[in-house]
Backbone as ProteinMPNN parsed JSONL, in Angstrom:
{"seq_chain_A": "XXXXXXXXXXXXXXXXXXXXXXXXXXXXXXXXXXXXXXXXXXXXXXXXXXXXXXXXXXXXXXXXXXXXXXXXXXXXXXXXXXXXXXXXXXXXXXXXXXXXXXXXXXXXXXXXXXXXXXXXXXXXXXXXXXXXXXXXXXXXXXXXXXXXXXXXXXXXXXXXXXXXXXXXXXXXXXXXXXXXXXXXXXXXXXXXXXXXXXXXXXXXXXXXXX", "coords_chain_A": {"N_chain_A": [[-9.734, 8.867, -4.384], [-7.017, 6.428, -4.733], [-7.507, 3.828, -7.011], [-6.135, 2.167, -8.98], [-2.956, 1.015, -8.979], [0.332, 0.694, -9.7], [2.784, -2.038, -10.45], [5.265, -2.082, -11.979], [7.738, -4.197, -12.1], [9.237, -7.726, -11.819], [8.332, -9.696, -9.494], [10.974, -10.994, -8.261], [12.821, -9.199, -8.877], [11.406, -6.68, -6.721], [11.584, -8.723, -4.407], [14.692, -8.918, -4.079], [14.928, -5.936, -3.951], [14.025, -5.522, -2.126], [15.219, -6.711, 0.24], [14.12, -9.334, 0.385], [11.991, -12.583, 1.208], [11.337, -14.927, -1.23], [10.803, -14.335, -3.669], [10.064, -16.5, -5.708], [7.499, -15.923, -6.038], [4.92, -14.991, -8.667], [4.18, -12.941, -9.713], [4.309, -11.17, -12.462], [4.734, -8.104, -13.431], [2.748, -5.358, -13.669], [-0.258, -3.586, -13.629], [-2.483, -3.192, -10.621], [-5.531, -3.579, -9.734], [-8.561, -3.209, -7.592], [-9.656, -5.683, -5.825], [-8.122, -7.18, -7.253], [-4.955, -10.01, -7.134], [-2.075, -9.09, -5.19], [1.76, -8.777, -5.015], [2.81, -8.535, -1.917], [4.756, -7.347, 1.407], [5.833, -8.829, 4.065], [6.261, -9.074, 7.918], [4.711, -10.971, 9.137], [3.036, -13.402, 10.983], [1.674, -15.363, 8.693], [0.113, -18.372, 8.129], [1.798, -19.894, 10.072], [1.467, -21.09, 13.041], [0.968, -19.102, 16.572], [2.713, -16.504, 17.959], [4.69, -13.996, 16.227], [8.045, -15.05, 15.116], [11.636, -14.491, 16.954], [13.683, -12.68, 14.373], [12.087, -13.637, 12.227], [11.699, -13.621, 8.622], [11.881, -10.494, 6.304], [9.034, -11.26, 4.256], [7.915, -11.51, 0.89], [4.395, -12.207, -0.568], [1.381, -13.214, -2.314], [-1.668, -11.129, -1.806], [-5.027, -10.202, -1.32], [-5.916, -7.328, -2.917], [-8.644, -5.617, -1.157], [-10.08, -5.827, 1.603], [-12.558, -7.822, 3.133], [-15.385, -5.997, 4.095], [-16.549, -5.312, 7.469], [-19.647, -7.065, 8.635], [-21.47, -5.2, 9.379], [-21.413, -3.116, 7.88], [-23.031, -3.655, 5.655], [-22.208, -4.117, 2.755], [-21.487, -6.533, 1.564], [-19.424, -8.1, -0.774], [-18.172, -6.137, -1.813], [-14.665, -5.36, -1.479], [-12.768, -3.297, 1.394], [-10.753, -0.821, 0.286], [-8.918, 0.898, 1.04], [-7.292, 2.871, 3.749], [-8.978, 5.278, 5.931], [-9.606, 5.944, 8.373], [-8.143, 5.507, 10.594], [-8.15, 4.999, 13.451], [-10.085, 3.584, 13.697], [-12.565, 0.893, 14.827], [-12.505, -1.517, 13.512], [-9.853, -1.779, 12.218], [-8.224, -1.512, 14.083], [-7.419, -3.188, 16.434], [-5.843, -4.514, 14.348], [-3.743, -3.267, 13.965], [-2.381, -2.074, 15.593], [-1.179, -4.357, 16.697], [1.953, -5.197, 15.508], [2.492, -6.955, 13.616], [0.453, -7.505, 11.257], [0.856, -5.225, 10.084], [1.867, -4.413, 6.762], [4.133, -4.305, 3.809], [3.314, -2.478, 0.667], [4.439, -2.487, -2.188], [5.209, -0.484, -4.965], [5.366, 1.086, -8.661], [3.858, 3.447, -9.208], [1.098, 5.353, -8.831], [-2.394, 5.757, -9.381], [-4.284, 8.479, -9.876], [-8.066, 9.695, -10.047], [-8.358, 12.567, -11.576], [-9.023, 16.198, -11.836], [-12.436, 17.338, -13.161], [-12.337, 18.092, -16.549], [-13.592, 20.732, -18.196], [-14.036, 21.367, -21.061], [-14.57, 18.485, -21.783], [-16.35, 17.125, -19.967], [-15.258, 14.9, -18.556], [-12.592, 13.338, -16.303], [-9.65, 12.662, -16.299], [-7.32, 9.94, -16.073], [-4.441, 10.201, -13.464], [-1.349, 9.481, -13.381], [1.287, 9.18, -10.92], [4.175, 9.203, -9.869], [7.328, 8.561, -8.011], [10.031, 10.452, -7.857], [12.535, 10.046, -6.627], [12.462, 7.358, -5.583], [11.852, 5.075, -7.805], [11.11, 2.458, -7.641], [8.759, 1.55, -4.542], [7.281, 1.754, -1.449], [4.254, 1.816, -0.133], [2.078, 2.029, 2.919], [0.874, -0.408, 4.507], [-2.087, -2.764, 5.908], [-2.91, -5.76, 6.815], [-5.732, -8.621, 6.802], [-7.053, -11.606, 7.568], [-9.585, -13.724, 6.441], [-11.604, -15.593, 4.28], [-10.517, -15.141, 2.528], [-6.677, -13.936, 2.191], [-6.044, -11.201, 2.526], [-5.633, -7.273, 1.907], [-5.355, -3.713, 2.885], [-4.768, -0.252, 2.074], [-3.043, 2.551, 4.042], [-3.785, 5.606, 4.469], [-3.289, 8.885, 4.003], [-3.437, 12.331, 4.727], [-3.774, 15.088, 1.644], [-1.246, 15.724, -0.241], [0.384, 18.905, -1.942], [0.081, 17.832, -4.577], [-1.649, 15.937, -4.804], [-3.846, 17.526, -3.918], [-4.125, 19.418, -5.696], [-5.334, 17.911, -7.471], [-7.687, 17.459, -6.841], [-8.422, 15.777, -4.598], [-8.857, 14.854, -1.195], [-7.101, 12.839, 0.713], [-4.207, 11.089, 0.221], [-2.738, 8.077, -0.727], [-0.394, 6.347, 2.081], [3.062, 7.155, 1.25], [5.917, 5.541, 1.83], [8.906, 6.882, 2.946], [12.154, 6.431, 1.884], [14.334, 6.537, 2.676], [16.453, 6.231, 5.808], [14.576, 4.256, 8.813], [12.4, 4.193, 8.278], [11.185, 2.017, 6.704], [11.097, -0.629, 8.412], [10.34, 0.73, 10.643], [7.529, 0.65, 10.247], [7.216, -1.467, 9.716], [7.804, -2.975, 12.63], [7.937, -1.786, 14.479], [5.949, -0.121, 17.667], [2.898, 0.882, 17.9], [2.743, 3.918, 18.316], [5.172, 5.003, 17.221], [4.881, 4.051, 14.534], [2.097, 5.479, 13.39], [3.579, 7.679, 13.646], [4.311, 7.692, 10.821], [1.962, 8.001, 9.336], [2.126, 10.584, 6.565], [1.584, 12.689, 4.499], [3.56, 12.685, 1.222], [6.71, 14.392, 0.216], [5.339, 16.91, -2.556], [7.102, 17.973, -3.804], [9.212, 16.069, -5.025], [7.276, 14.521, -6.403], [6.183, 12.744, -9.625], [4.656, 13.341, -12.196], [4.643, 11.277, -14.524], [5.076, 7.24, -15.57], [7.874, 5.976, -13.84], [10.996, 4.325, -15.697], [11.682, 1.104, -14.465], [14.303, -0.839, -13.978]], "CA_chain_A": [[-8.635, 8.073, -3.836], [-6.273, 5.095, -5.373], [-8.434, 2.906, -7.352], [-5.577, 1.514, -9.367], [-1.722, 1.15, -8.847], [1.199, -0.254, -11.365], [3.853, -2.171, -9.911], [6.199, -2.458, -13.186], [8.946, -4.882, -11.958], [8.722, -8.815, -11.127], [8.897, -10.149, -7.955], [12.352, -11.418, -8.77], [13.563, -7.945, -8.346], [10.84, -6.956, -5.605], [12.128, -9.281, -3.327], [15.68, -8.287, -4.063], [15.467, -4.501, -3.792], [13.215, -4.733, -0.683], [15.709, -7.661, 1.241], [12.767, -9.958, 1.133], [12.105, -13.943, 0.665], [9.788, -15.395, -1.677], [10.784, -13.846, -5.332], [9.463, -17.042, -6.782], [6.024, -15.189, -6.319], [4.395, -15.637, -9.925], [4.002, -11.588, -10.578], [5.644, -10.733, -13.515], [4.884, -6.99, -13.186], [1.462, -4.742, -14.66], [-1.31, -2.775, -12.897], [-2.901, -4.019, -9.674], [-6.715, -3.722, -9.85], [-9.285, -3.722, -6.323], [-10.268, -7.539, -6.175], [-6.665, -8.529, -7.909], [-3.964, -10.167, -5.921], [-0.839, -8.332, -6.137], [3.002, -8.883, -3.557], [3.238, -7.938, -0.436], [5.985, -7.419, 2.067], [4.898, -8.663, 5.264], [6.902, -10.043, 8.669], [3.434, -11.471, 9.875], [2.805, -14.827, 10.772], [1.124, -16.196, 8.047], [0.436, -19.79, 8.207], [2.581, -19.723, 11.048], [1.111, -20.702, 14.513], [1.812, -18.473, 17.572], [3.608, -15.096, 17.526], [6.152, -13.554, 15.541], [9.546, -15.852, 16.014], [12.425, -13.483, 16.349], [14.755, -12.796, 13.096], [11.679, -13.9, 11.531], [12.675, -12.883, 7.708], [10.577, -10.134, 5.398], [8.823, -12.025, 3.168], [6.679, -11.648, -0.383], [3.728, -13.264, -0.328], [0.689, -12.586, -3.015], [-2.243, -10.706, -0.904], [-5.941, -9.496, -2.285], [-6.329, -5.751, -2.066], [-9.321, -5.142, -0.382], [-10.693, -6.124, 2.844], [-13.75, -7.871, 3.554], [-16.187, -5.089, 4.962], [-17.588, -5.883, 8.559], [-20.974, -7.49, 8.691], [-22.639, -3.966, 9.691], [-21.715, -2.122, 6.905], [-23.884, -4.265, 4.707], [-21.703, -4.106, 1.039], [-20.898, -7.906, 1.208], [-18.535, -8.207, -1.814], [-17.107, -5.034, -2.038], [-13.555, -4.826, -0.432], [-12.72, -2.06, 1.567], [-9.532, -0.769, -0.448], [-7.887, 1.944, 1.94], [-7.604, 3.094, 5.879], [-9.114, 6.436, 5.843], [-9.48, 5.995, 10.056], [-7.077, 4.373, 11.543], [-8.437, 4.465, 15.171], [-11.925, 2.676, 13.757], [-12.455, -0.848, 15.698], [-12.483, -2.227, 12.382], [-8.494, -1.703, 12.008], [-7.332, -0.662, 15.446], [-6.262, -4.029, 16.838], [-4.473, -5.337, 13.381], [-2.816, -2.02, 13.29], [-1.494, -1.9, 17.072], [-0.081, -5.341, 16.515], [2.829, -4.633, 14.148], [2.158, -8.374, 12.495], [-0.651, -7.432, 10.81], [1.475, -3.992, 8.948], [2.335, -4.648, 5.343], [4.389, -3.035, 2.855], [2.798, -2.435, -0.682], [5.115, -2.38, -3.369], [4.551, -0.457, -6.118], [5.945, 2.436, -9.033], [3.214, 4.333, -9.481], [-0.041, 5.403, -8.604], [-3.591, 6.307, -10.214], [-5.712, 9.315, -9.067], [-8.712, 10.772, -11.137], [-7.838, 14.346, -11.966], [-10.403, 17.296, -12.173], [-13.651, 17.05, -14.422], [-12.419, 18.659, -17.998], [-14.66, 21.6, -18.638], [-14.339, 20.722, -22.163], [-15.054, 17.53, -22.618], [-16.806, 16.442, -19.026], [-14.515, 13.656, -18.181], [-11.712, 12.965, -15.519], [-8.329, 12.077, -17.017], [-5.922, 9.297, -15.308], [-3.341, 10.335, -13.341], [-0.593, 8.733, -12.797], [2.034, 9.973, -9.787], [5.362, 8.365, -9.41], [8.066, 9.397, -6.866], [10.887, 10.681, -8.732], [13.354, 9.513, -5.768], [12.436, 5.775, -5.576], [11.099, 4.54, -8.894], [10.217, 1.625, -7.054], [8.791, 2.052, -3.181], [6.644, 1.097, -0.316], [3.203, 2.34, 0.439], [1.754, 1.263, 4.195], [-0.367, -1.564, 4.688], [-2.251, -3.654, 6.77], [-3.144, -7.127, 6.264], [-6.467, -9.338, 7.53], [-6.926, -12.817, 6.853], [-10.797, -13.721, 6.403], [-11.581, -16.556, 3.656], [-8.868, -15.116, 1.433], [-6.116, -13.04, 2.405], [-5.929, -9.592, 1.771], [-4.555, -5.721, 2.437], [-5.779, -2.417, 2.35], [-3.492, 0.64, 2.015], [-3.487, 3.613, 4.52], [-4.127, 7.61, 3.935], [-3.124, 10.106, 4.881], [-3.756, 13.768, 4.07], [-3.237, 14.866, 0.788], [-0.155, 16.831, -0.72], [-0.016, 19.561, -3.223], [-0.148, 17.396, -5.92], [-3.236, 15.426, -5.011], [-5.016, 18.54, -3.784], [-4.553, 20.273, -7.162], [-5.949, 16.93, -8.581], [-9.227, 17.476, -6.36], [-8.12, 14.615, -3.609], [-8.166, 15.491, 0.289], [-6.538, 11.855, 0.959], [-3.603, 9.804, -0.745], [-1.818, 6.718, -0.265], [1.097, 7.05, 2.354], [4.263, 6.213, 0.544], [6.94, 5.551, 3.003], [10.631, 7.545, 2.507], [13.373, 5.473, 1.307], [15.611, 6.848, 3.818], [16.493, 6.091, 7.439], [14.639, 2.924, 9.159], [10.774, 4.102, 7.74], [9.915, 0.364, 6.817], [11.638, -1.594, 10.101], [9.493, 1.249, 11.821], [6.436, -0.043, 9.576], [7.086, -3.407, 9.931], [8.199, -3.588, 13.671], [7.408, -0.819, 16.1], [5.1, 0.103, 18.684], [1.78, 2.367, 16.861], [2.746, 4.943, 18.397], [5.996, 5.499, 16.631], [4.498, 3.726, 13.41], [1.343, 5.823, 13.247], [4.114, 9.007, 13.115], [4.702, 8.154, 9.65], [1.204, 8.837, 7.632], [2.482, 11.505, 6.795], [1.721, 13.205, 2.74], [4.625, 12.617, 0.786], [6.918, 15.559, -0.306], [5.075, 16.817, -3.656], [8.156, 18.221, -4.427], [9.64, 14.77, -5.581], [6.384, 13.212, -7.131], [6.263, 13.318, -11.279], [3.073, 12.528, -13.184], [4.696, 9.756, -15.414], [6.107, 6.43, -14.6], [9.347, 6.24, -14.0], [11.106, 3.382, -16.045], [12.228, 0.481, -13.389], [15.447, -1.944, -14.382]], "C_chain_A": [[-8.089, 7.126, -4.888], [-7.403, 4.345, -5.581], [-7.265, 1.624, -8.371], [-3.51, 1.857, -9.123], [-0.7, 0.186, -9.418], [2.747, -0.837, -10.176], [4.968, -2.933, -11.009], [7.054, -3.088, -12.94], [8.386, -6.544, -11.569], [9.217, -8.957, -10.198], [9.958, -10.475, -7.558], [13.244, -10.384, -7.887], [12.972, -6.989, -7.431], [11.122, -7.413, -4.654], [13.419, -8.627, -3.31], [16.045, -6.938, -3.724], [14.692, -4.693, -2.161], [13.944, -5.941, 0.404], [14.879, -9.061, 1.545], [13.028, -11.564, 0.729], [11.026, -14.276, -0.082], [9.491, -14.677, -3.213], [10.532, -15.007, -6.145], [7.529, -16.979, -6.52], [5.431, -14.956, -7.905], [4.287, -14.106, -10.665], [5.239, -11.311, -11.14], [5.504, -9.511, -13.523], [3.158, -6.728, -14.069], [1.214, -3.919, -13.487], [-2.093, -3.718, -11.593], [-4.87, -3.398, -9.512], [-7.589, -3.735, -8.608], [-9.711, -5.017, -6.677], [-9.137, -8.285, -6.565], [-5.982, -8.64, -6.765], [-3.088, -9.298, -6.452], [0.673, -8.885, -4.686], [2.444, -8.07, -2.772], [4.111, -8.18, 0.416], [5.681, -7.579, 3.537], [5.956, -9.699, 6.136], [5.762, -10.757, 9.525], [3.985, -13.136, 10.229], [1.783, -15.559, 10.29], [1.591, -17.333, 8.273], [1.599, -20.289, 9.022], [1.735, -19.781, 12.754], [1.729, -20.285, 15.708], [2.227, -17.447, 16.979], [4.465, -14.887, 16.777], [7.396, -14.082, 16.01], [10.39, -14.584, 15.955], [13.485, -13.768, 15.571], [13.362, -13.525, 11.933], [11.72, -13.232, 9.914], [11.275, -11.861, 7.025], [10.203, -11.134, 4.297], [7.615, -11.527, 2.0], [5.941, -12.716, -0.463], [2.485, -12.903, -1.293], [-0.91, -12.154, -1.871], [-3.382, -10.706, -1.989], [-5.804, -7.993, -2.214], [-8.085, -5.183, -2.128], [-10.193, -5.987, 0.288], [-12.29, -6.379, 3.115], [-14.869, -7.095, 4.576], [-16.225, -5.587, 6.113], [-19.301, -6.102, 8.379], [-22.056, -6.199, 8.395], [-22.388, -3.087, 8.623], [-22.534, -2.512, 5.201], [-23.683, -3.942, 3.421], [-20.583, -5.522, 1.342], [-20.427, -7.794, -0.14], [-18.126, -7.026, -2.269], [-15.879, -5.255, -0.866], [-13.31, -3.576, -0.381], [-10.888, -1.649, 1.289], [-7.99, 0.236, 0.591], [-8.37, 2.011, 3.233], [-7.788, 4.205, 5.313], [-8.988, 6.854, 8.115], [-9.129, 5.472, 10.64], [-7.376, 3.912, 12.951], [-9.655, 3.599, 15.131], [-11.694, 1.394, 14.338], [-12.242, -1.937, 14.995], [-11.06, -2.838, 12.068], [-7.689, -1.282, 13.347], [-6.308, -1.912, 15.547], [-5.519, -4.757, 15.757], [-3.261, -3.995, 13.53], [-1.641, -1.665, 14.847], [-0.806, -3.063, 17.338], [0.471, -5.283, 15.177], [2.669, -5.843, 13.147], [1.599, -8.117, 11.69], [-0.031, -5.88, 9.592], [2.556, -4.772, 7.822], [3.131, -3.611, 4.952], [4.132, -3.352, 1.493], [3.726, -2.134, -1.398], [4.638, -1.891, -4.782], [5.305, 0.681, -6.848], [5.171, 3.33, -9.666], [1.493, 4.057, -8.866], [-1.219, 5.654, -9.269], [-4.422, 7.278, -9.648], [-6.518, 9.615, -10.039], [-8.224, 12.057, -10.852], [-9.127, 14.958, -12.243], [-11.167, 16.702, -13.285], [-12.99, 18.108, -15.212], [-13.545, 19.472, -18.109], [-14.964, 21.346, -19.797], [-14.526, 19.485, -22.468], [-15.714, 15.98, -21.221], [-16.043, 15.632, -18.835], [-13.26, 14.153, -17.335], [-11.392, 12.161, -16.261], [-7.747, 11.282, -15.727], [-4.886, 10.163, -14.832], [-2.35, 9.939, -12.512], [0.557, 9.421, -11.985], [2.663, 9.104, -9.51], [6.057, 9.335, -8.724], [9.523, 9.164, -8.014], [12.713, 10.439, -7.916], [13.975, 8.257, -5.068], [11.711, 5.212, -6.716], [10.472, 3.337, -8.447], [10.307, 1.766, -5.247], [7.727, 1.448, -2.698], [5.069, 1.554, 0.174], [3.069, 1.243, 1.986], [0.444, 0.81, 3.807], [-1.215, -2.412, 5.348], [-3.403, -4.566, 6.107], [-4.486, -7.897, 7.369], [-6.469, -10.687, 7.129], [-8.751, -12.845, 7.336], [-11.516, -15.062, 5.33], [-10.162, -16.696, 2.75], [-7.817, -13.396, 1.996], [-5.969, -11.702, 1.672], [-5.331, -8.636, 2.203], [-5.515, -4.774, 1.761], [-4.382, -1.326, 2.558], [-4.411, 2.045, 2.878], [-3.148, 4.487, 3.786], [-3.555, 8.062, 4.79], [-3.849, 11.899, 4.073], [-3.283, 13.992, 2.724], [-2.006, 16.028, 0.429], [-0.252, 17.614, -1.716], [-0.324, 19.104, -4.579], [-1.687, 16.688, -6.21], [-4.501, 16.411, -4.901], [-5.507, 18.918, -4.87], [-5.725, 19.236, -8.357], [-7.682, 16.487, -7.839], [-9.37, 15.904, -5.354], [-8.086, 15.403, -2.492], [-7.631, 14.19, 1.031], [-6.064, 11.626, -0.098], [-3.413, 8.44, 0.46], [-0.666, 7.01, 1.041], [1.712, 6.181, 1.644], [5.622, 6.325, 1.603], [8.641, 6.08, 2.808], [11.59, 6.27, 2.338], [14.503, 5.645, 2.449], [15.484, 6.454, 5.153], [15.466, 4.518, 7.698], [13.02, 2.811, 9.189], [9.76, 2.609, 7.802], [10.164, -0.479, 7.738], [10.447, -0.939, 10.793], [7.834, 0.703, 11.818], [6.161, -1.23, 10.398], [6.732, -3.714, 11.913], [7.22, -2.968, 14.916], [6.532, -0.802, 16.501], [4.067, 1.067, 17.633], [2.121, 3.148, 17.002], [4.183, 5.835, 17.187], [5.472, 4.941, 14.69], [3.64, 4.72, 12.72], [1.907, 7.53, 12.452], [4.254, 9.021, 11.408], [3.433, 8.372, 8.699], [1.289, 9.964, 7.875], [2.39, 11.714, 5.252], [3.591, 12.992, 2.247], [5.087, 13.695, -0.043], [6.036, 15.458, -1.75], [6.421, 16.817, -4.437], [8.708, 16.993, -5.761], [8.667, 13.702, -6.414], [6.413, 13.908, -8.641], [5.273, 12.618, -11.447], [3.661, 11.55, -14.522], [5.715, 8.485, -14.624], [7.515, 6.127, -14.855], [10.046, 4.416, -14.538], [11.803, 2.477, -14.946], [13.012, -0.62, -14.056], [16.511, -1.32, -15.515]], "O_chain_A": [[-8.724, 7.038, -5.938], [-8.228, 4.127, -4.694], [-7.554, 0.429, -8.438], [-3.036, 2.993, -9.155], [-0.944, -1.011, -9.564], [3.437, -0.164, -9.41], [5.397, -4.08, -10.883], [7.881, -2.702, -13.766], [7.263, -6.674, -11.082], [10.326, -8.54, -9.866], [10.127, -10.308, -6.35], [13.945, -10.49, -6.88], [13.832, -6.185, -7.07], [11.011, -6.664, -3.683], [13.465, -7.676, -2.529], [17.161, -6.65, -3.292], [14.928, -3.937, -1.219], [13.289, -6.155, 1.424], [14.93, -9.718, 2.584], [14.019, -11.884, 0.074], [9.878, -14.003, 0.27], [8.403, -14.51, -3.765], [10.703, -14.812, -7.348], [6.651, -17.8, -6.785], [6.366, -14.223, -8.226], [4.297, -13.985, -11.89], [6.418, -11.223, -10.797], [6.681, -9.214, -13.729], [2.566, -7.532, -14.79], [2.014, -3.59, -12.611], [-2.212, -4.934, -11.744], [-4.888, -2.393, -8.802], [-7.318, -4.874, -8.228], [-10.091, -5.324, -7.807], [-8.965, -9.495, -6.415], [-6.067, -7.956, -5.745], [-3.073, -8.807, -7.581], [0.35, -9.293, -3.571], [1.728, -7.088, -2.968], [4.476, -9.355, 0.391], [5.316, -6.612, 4.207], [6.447, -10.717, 5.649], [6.06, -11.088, 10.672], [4.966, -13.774, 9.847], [1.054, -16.266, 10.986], [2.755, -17.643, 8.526], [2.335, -21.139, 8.521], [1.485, -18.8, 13.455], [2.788, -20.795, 16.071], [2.211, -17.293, 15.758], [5.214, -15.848, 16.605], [7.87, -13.733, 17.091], [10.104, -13.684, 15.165], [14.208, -14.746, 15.762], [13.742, -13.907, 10.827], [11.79, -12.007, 10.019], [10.087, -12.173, 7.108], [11.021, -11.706, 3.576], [6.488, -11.21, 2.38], [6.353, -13.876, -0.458], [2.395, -11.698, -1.058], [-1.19, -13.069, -1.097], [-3.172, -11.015, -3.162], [-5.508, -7.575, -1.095], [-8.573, -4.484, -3.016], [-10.956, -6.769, -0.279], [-13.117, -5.481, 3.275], [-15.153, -7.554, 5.682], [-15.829, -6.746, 5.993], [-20.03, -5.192, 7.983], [-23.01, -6.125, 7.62], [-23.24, -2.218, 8.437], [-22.569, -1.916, 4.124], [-24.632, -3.515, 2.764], [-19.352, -5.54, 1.342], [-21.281, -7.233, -0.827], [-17.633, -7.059, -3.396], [-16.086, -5.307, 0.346], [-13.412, -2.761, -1.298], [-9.972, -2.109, 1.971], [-6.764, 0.172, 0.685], [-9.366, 1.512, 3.755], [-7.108, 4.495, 4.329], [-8.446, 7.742, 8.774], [-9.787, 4.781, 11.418], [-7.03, 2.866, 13.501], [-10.177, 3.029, 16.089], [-10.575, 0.883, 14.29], [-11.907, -3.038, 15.431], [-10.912, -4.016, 11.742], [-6.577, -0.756, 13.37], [-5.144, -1.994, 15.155], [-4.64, -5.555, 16.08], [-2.089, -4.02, 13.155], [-0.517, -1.174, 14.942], [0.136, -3.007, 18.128], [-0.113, -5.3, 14.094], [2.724, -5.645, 11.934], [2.231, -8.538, 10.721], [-0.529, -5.667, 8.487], [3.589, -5.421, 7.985], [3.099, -2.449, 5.358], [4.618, -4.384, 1.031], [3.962, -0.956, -1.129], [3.942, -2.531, -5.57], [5.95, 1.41, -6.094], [5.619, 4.0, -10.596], [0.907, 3.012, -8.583], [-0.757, 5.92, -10.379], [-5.318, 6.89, -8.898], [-5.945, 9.868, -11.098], [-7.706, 12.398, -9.788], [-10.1, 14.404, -12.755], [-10.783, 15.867, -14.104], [-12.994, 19.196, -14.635], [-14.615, 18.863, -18.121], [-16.145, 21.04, -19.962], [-14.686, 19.314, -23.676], [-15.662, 14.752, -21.286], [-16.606, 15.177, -19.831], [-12.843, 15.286, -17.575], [-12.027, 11.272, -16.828], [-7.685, 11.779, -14.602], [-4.362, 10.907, -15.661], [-2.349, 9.98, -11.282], [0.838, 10.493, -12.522], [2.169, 8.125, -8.949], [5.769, 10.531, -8.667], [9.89, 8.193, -8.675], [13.781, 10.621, -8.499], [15.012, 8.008, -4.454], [10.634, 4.768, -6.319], [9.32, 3.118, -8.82], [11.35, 1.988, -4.633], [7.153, 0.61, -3.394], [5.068, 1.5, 1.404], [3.637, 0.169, 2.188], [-0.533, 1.242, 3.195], [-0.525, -3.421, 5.201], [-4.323, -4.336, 5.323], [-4.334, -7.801, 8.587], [-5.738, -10.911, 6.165], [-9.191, -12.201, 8.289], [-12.242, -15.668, 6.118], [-9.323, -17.541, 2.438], [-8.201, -12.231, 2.099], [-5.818, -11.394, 0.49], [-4.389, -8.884, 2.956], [-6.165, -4.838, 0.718], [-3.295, -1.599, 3.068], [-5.552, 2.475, 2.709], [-2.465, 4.438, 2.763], [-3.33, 7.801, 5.972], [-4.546, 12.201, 3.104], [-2.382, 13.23, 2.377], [-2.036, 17.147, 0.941], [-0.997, 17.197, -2.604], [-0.836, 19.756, -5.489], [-2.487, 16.75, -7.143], [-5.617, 16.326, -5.415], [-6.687, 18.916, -5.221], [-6.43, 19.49, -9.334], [-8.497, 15.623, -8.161], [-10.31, 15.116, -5.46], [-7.486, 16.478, -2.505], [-7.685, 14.392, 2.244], [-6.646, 11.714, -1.18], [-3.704, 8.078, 1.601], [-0.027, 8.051, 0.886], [1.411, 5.023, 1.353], [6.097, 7.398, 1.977], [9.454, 5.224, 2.457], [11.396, 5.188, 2.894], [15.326, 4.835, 2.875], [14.355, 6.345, 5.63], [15.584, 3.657, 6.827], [12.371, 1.925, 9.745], [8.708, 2.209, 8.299], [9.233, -1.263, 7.927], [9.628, -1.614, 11.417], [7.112, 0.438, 12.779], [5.383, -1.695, 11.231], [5.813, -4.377, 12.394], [6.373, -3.337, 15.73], [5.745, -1.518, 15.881], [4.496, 1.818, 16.757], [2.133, 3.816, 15.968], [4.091, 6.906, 16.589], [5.847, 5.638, 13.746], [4.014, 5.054, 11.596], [1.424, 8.235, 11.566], [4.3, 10.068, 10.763], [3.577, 8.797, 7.553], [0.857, 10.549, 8.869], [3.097, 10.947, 4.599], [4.571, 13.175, 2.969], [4.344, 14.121, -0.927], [5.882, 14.342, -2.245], [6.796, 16.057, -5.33], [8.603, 17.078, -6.984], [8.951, 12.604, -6.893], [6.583, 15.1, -8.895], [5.006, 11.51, -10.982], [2.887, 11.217, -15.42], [6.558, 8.533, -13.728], [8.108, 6.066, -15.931], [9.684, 3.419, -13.913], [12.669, 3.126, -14.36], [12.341, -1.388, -14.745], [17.439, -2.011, -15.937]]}, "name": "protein", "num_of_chains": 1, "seq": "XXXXXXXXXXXXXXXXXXXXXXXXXXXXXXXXXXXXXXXXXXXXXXXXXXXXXXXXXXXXXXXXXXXXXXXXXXXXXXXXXXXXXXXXXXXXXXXXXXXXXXXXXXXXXXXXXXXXXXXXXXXXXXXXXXXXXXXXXXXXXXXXXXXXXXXXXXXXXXXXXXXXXXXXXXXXXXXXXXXXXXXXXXXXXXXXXXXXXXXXXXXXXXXXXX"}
């Protein structure tokens, strides 16, 4: 799975392409790391008591990525980086209240690639979408000492299969009302979108952004 992901642009223009508030967020752009903070696009109510106001605005806000385990799975200080099961008890009720769904910002991804017969090792590989140079993976957000996000899965697409993955990231289409549906809707219509992302459109380098 995603262990590392590059989000080459600053928040500046982050906020701007994605409608959002809060581009004096401090990321100037790089690689995002498990344990690092990195943006996020979230209509939650952080630091906000009570429910979601309405017209409340999207906003960038810096997150951790990954999620303080639960007690019972006894790996205190590891965060848990992705949703592989969305219905687990762990993630159900952030994920059925739409507050709690993020969007990850980012222009590229990291998978390992097959073991090298010649020379034992798994190569980097990086997988950008050749349709949005910069785009949205799905997210959901906990709050716990320090805020954080993990990123859901879904199945994987020809490109990750070939790269010996049976889960990616979802990355959310650029088109039509994908991240409102993210952000806003009911699970049931939210849940429709992990969905693999065409391979067709993904390229193994990153695509330059600005």
């Amino acid at each position: 799975m995603t262990v590392l992901y590059r989000l080459n642009c600053p928040s500046v223009q982050v906020a701007r392409h994605f409608g959002a508030a809060g581009g004096a967020d401090p990321w100037a752009g790089g690689t995002v790391s498990p344990g690092g903070f990195a943006p996020v696009l979230t209509m939650g109510r952080e630091f906000v008591a009570g429910p979601r106001r309405p017209g409340q605005p999207l906003r960038l806000v810096p997150r951790l990525w990954g999620v303080p385990p639960p007690p019972s799975a006894g790996e205190q200080g590891r965060g848990v980086l992705t949703v592989r099961n969305p219905g687990s008890p762990f993630w159900i009720g952030n994920l059925r209240n739409s507050e709690f769904r993020c969007l990850v910002p980012a222009t590229a991804v990291m998978a390992w690639g097959r073991v090298d017969s010649a020379t034992a090792k798994r190569r980097a590989l990086w997988l950008a979408c050749a349709d949005q140079p910069l785009f949205a993976m799905a997210g959901v957000w906990k709050d716990s000492e320090v805020p954080s996000f993990a990123l859901l899965t879904c199945e994987a697409n020809a490109v990750w299969r070939d790269a010996g993955h049976s889960a990616m990231p979802v990355i959310l289409p650029a088109h039509g009302d994908a991240l409102q549906t993210w952000l806003r809707a009911e699970w049931k219509r939210a849940e429709a979108l992990l969905q693999p992302y065409p391979s067709s459109v993904m390229v193994t380098s990153t695509p330059r952004w600005g």
